[in-house]
N, CA and C atoms as an extended XYZ file, in Angstrom:
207
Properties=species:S:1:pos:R:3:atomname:S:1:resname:S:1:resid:I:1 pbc="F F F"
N       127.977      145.240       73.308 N   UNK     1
C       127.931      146.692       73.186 CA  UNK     1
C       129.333      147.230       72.960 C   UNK     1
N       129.467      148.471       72.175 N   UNK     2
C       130.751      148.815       71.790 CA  UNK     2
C       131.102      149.792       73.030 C   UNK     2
N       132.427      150.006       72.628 N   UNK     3
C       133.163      150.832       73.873 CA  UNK     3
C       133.824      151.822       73.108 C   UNK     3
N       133.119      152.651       72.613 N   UNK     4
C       133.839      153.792       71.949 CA  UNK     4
C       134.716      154.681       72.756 C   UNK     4
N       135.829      155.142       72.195 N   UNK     5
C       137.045      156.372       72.654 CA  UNK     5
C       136.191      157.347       72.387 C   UNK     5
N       136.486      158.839       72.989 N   UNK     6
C       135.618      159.919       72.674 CA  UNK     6
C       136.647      161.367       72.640 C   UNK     6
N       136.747      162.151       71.733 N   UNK     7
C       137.163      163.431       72.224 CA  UNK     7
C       136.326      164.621       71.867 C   UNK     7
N       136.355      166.037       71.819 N   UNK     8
C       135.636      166.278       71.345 CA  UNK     8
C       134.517      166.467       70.311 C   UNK     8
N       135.353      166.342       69.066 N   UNK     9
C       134.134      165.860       68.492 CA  UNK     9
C       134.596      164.495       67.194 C   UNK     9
N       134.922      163.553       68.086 N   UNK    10
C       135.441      162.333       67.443 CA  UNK    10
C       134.735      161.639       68.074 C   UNK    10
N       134.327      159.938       67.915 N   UNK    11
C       134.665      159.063       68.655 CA  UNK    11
C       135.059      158.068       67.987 C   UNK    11
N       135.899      156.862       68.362 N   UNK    12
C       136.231      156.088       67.645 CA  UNK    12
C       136.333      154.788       68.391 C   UNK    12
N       136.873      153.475       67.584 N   UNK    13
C       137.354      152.184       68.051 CA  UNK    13
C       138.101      151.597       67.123 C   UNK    13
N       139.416      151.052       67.729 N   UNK    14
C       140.524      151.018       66.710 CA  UNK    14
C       141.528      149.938       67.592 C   UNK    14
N       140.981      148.752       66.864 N   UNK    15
C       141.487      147.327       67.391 CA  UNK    15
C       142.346      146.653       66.433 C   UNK    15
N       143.167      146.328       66.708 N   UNK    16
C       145.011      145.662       66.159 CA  UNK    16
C       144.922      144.518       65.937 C   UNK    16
N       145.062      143.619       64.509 N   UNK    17
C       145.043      142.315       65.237 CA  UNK    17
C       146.276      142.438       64.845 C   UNK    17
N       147.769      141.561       65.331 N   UNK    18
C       149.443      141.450       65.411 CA  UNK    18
C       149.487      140.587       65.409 C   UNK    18
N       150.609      139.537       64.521 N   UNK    19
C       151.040      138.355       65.025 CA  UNK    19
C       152.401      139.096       65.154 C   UNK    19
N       153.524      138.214       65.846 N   UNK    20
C       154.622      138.258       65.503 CA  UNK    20
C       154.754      137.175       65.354 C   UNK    20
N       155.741      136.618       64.049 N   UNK    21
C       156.208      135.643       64.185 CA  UNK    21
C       157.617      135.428       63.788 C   UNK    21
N       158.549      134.030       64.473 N   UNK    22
C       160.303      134.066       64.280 CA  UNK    22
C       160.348      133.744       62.737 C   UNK    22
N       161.641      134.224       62.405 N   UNK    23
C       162.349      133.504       60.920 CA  UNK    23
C       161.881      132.386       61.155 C   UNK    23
N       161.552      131.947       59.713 N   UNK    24
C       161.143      130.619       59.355 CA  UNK    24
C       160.205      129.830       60.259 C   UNK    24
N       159.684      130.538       61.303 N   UNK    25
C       158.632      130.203       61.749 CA  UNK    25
C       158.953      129.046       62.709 C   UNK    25
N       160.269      129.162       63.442 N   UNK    26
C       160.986      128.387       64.171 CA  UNK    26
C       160.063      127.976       65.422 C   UNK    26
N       160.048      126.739       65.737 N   UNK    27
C       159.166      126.596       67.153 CA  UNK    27
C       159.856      126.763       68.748 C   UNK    27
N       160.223      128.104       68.253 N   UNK    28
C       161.370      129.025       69.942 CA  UNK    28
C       160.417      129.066       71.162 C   UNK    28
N       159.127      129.722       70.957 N   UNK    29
C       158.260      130.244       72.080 CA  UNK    29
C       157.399      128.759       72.919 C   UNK    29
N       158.341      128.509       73.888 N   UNK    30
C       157.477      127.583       74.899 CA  UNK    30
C       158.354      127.514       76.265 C   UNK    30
N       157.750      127.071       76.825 N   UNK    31
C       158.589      126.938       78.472 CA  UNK    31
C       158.581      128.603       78.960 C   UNK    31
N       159.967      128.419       79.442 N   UNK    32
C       160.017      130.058       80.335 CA  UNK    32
C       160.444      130.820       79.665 C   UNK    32
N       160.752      130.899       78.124 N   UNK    33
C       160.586      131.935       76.925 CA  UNK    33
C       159.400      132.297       77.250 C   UNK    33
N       158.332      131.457       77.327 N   UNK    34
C       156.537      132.046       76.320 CA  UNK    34
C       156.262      132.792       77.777 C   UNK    34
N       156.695      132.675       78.992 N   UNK    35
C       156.321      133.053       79.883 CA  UNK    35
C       157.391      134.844       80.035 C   UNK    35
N       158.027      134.518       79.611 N   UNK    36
C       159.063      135.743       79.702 CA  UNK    36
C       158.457      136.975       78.356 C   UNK    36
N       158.247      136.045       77.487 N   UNK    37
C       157.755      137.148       76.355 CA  UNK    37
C       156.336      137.636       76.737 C   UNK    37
N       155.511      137.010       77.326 N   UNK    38
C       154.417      137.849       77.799 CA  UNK    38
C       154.350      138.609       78.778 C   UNK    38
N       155.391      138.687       79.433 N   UNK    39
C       155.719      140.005       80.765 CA  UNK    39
C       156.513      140.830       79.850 C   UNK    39
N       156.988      140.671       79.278 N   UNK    40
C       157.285      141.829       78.294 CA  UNK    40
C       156.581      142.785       77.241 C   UNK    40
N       155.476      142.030       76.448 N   UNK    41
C       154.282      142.675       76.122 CA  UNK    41
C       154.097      143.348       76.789 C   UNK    41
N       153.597      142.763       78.137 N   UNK    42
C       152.589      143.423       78.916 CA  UNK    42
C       153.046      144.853       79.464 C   UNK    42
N       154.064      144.941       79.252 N   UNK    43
C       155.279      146.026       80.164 CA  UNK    43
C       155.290      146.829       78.870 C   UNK    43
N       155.658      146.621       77.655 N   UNK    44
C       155.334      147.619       76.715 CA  UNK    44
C       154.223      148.184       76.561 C   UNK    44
N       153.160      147.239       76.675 N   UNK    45
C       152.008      147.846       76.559 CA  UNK    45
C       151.523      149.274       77.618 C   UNK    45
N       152.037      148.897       78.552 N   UNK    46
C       151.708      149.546       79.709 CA  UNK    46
C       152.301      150.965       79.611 C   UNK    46
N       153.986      150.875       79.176 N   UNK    47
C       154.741      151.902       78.589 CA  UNK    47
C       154.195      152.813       77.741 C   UNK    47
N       153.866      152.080       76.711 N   UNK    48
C       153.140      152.947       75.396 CA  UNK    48
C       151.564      153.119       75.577 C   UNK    48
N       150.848      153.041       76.354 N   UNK    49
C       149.092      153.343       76.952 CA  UNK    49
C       148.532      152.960       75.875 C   UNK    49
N       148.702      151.202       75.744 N   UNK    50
C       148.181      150.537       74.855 CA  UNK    50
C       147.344      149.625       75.654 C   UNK    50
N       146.147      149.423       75.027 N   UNK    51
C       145.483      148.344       75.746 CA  UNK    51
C       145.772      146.561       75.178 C   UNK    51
N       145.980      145.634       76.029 N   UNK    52
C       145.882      144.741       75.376 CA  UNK    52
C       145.136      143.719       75.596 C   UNK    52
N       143.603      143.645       74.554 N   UNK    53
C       142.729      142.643       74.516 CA  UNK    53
C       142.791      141.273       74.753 C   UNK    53
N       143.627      140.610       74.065 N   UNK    54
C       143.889      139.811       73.709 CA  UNK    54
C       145.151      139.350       73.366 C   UNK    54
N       145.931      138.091       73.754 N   UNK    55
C       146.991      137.290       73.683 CA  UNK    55
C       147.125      135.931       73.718 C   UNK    55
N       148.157      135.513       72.737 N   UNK    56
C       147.649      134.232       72.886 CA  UNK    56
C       149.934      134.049       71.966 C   UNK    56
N       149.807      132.598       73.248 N   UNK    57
C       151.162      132.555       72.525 CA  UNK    57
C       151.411      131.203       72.081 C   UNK    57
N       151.819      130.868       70.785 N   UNK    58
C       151.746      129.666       70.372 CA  UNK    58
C       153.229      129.470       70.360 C   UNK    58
N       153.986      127.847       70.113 N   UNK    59
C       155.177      127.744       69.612 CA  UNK    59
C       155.731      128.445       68.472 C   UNK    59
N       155.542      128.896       67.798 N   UNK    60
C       156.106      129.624       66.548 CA  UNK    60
C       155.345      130.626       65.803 C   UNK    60
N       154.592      131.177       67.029 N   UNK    61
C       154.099      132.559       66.563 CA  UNK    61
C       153.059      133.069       68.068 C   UNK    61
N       152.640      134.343       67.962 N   UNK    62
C       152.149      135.128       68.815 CA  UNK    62
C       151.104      136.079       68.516 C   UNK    62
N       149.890      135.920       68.844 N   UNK    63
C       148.709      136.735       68.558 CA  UNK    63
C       148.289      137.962       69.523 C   UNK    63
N       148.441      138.675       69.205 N   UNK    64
C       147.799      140.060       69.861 CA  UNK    64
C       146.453      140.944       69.301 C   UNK    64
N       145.487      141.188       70.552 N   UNK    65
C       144.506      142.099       69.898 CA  UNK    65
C       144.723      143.621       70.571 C   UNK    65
N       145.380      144.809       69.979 N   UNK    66
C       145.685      145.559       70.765 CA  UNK    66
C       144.796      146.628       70.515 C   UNK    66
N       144.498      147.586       71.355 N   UNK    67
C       144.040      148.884       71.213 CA  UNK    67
C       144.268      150.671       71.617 C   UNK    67
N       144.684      150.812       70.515 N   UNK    68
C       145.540      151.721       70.392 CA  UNK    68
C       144.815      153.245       70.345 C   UNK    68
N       144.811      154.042       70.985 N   UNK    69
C       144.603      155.497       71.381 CA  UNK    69
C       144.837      156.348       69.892 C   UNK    69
């Protein structure tokens, strides 16, 4: 079942898919990087009243499903 946003006379659903990924696709993100970069997401997200679905962090890239207001 969907989870629609609502205002008055809108409603909507509006899901992000993001990678980020390094120059050249370097394999940087593992150990207590991959652990450090996802408390940081999570802290932006929280900042900016973003929801975040989904994460997923690989060696040389980073998936996000975000949902954005």
């Amino acid at each position: 079942m969907r989870e629609w946003q609502s205002l008055a006379h809108v409603k909507w659903e509006c899901k992000y898919h993001v990678v980020i990924v390094p120059k050249y696709r370097k394999k940087v993100l593992y150990g207590r990087l991959r652990g450090e970069v996802g408390k940081i997401i999570r802290q932006l997200c929280r900042q900016k009243e973003v929801e975040l679905i989904e994460g997923h962090a690989m060696p040389d890239h980073i998936h996000l499903v975000l949902s954005i207001p």
